[in-house]
N, C-alpha and C positions, 0 to 999 in steps of 0.2 A: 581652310585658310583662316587666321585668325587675323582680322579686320574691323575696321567697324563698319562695313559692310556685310560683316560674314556673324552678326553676333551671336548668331544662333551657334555657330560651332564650339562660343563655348558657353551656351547655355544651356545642353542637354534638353531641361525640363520644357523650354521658351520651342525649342525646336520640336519637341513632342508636341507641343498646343497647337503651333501653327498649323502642322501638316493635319491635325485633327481636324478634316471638312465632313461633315455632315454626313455624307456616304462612306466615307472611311470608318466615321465613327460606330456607325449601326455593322456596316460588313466587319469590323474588327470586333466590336464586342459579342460578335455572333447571337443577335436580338433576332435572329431567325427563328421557322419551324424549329430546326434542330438545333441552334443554340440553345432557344428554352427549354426544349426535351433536353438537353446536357444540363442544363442548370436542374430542370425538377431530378435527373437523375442523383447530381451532387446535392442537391438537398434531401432527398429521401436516406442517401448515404448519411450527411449529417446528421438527420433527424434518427438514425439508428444511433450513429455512436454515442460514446457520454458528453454531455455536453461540459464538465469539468471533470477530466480523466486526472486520478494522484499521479507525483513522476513517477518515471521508473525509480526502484527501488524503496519506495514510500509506502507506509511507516518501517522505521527500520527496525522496531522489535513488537511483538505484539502489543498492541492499547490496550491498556484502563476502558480508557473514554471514546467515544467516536464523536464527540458533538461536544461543542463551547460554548457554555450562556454567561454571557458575562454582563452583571450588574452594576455598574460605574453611577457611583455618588456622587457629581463635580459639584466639586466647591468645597469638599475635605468633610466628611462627617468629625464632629466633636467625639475620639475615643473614650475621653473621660463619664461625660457624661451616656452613654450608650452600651461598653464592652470592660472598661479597664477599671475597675472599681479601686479605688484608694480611698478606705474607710477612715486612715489616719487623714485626711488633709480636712476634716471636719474642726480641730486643732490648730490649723493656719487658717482659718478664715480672717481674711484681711492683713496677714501679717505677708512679710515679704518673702519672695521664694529666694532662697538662700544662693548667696555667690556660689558656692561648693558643688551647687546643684546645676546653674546656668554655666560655668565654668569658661565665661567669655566665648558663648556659643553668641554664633551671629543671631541678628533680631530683625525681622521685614523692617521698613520703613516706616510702616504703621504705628510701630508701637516702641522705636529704637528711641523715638525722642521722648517718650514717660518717665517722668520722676521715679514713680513707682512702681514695682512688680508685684500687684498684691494676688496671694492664692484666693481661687476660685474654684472649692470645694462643689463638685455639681451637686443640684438641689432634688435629684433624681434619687429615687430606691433601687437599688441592687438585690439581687439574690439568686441563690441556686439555680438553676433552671434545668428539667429532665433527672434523668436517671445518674448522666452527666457529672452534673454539678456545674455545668459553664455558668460562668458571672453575667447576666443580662441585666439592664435597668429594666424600669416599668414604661419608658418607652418606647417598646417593642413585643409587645404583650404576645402577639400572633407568635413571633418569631422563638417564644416560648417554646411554643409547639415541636418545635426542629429542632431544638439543641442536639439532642442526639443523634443528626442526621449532619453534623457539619463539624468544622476542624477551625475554631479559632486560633487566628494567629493574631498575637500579640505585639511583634516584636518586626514589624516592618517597617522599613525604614527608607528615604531616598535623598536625593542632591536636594532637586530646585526648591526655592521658597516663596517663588511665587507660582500662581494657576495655571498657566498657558505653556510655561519649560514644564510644569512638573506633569499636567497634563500629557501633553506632546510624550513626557517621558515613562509615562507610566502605561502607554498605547503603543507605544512605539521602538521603546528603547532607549529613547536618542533623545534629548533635549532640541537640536539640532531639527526643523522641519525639513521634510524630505524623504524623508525613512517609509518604509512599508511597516503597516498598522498591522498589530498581532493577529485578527483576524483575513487580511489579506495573508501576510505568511502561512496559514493556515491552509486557506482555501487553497492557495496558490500550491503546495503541497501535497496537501492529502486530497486537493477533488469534493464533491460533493454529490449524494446519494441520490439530488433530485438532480432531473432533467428540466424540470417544469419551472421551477424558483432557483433565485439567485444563490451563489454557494454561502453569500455571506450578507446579511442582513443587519440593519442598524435602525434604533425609532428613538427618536427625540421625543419623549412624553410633555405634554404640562406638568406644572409644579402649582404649589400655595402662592399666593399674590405674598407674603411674608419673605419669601424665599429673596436672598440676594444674588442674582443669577448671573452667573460666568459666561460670557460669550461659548459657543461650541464649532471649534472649525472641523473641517473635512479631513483636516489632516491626521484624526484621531479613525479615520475610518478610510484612507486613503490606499492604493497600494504602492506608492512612491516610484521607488526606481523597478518594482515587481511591474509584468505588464497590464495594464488599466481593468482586463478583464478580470481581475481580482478587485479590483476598489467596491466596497462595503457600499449596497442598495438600502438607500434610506427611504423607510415608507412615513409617507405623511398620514400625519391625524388626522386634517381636515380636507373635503376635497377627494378627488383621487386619489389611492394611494400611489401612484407612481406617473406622474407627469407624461403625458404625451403616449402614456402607452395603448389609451382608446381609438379604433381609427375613427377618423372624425366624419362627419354627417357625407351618406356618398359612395362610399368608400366601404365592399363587402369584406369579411376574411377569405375568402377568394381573390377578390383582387389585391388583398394584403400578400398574400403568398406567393402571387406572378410576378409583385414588385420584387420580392424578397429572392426567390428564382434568376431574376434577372441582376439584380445587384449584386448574388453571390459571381454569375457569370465576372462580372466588372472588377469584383474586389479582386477575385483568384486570379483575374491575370497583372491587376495592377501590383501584385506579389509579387506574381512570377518576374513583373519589371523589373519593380525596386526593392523589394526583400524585407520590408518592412513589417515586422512580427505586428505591428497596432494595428493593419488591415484584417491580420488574421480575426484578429481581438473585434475588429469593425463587424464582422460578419459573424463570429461566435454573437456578439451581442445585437444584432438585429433580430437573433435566431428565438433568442431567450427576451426578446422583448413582446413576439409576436405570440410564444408558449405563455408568457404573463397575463396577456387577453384574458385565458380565460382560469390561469391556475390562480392571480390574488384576488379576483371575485369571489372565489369559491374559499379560502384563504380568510377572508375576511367578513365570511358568511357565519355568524355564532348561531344561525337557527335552531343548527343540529347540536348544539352545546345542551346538558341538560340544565335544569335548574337548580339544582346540587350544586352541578358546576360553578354556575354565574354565581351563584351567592356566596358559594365558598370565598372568590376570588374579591369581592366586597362591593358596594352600593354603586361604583364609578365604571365598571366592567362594561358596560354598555353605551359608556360616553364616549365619544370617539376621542382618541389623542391622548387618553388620561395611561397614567404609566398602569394602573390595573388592566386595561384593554391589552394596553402593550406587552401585560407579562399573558395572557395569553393567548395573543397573536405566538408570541414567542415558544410557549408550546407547540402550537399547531405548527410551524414551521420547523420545528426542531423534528417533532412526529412526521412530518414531509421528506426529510433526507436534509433541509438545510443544514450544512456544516458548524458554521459558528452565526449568534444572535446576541446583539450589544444591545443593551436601554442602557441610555446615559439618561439620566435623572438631577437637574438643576436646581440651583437651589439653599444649598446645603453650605454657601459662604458664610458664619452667623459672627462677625467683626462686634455686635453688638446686638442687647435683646435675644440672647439665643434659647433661653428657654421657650419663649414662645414658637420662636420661628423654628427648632429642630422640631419642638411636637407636631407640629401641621406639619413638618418633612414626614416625618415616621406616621403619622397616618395616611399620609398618600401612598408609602410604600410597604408597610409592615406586616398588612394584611394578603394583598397581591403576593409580595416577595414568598411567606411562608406558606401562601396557598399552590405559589411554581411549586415549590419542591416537593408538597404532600400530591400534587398533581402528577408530576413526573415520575413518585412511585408509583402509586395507586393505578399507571399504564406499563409500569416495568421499563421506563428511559431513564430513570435517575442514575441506574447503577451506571448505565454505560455515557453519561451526562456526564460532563465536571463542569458546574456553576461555583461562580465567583462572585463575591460580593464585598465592595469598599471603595474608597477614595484616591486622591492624590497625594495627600499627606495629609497630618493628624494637627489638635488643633494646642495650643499651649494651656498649664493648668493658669497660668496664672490673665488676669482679665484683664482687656481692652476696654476701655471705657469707665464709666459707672461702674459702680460693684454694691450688689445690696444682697441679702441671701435669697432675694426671689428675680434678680435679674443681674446680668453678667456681659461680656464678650468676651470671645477667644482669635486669637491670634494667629498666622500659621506656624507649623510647626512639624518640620519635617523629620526630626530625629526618630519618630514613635508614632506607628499608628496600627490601627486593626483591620482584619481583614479576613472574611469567613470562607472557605470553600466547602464543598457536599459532590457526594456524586462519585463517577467514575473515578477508581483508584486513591482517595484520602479517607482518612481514617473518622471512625462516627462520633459525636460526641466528644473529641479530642479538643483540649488545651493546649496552644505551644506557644513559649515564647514571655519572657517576663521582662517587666518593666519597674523603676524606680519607687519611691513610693510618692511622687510628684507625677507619678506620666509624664516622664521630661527626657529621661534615657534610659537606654533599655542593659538591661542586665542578666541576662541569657537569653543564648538562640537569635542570637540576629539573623533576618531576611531581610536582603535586599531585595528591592524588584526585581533584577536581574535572576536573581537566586528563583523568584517566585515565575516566574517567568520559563529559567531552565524547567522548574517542576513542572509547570504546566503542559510546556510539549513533551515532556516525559508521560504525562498522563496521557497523551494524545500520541504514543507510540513515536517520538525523533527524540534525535540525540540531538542535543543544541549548538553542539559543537560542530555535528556535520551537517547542518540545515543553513547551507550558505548561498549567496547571490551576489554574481562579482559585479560590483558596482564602484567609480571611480578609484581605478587601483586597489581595490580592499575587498574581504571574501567577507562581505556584508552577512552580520547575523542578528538576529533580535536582542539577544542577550550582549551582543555590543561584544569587543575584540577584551575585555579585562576578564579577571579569573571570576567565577562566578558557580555555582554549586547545584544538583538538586539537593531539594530539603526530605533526605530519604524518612526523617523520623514521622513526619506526618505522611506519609504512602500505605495503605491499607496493605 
């Protein structure tokens, strides 16, 4: 009877609570002898199967790659000075970059009210680097090492003009928060080899006190409308790496496991109630939180690293938090079966003062960075690796602020930027993609993100056009509902 006497009959949930009396509750969740023998049975089940199974049908044609390291610069690394050498703009110093050239392209806010546009020739040395020939400054002296082992793109390009849309968009797809983060599509997809670790990992390293640092949200590591049990596990620098996952003082992995026995009992039937795929999710990640105990101790144990190793990797490898640690955590977790591993590295905004501030960028990462890759061969995971490395968007030639030939700023500038990949399925030592003789527009081979994007799950066995998730009316897909390409010319 619908009443207001009778309110429970139309509150379902209100009328579930009530009749839940204390003996109900224990006889209903079967916290008996034999409901917990049913629960250790359903968990020994669990603890066989895989704990991140790919869908059916996943990948849909053989991989390149099985694994994705992805190196994200926020804050836009400066192409000019770093990748895109423009030998001629040593001839415009201080004079103005040319209407014909800017062509009433939009300008951030930063820099739209300046009288003046003057070129900002970098103060950096370029030159051949490898057997190659790719263009590197002397900013990246390590990453010398690798030219041969990577496929510069020159000619990438996106929307947003400021950090947080281009960010969002260059993670996600989608300017738009809410989307699932390329590493959640991933996981969420193709599964992951470990049982022990998360399918998909994420470390926010330090930076130089120089550095102009961009906020970093979750949403770059989120799995949005995907179900939560893909959302990207961030391990902290300092501290534990994973919040709450020690049992606390009292409390044996024995009684971790009778708890965990019994709540699967509670979760599986509050399923069967109400149908709710996040219980599922609730109980997968209990499972993988108690297997964490003892797999990122051991994880994060470099004892058995050799000393070759550490020093390859440079002087900061043993500091906790620092992105050298991070790249090889990042290893060893890649070596574990984890699917995909993000370091976002902050920092890299330089609006002003950027010669200083990009050096102390590039030696926190130049050495680590080129030490992953020689590491990843030198174990036989590169080939079947596709690492990534670059920004949100690229920076403008011409300078913000001051302008002297030993100090500058740059701007943002999303028309043009660079961006290296190695590894599973792209080609060694490749060049692609040109640009103006400003670094201002690009003049063969455009990529978009999107474009960079389809490659990518290309390299990682999906078609991007059928790797969809129906989400608010729309067959949600990474690379966004507009036409979009692989970029077959750099594919090994």
């Amino acid at each position: 009877m619908n009443s207001p006497l009778h309110p429970s009959s139309v509150h379902p949930a209100l009328d579930y609570h009530r009749a839940m009396t204390r003996r109900r509750f224990f006889r209903g969740a079967g916290l008996s002898l034999g409901g917990l023998a049913l629960g250790s049975m359903m968990q020994t089940e669990a603890s066989a199967a895989q704990m991140f199974p790919p869908l059916p049908g996943l990948p849909h044609f053989a991989p390149r790659a099985k694994r994705l390291l992805y190196l994200h610069m926020n804050g836009a690394p400066s192409q000019i000075d770093l990748f895109d050498y423009k030998p001629g703009l040593e001839d415009f110093f201080d004079k103005e970059l040319p209407d014909s050239i800017r062509d009433g392209q939009r300008l951030s806010t930063m820099t739209s009210g300046q009288k003046r546009f003057p070129c900002a020739p970098s103060k950096f040395k370029f030159a051949p680097r490898g057997k190659s020939g790719i263009l590197m400054s002397d900013l990246v002296p390590h990453m010398h090492g690798i030219a041969d082992e990577i496929t510069m793109i020159k000619s990438v390009h996106t929307h947003a003009i400021n950090h947080d849309p281009a960010c969002t968009f260059v993670m996600t797809g989608s300017e738009i928060p809410g989307k699932a983060s390329i590493g959640s599509w991933l996981s969420y997809g193709l599964g992951s080899e470990s049982d022990n670790l998360p399918a998909f990992v994420v470390f926010t390293p330090t930076f130089p006190s120089t550095g102009n640092a961009q906020a970093l949200f979750t949403r770059m590591w989120s799995s949005g409308f995907l179900p939560s049990k893909y959302d990207g596990v961030a391990l902290r620098g300092q501290g534990d790496p994973v919040l709450y996952v020690k049992n606390p003082p009292g409390v044996t992995p024995g009684d971790r496991r009778t708890m965990l026995q019994a709540l699967s009992v509670l979760n599986q039937r509050e399923h069967e109630r109400f149908g709710d795929p996040e219980t599922l999710t609730r109980i997968s990640q209990y499972e993988m939180a108690f297997r964490m105990q003892s797999s990122v101790p051991e994880l994060v144990d470099l004892s058995g690293e050799s000393k070759a190793t550490l020093e390859m990797y440079g002087p900061n490898v043993e500091k906790k938090g620092t992105y050298a640690q991070s790249a090889l955590l990042a290893r060893r977790l890649l070596e574990r079966g984890t699917r995909v591993v993000q370091i976002l590295h902050r920092g890299w905004d330089q609006h002003g003062n950027l010669p200083v501030a990009i050096t102390n960028q590039c030696k926190d990462v130049d050495q680590p960075t080129a030490a992953l890759i020689k590491d990843l061969k030198s174990r036989g995971l590169l080939d079947d690796t596709l690492v990534v490395f670059g920004g949100e968007f690229g920076r403008t030639v011409y300078s913000q602020g001051k302008l002297t030939k030993e100090t500058y700023g740059r701007d943002h500038h999303p028309r043009n930027f660079c961006m290296w990949m190695a590894g599973g399925g792209v080609k060694k030592g490749f060049s692609f993609g040109e640009t103006d003789d400003f670094s201002y527009n690009i003049t063969k081979d455009p990529v978009h993100l999107n474009d960079l994007n389809a490659t990518l799950l290309h390299c990682m066995g999906i078609d991007d056009r059928k790797f969809t998730f129906p989400f608010q009316g729309l067959e949600q897909r990474l690379t966004g509902v507009e036409h979009c390409r692989v970029v077959n010319e750099i594919l090994a």
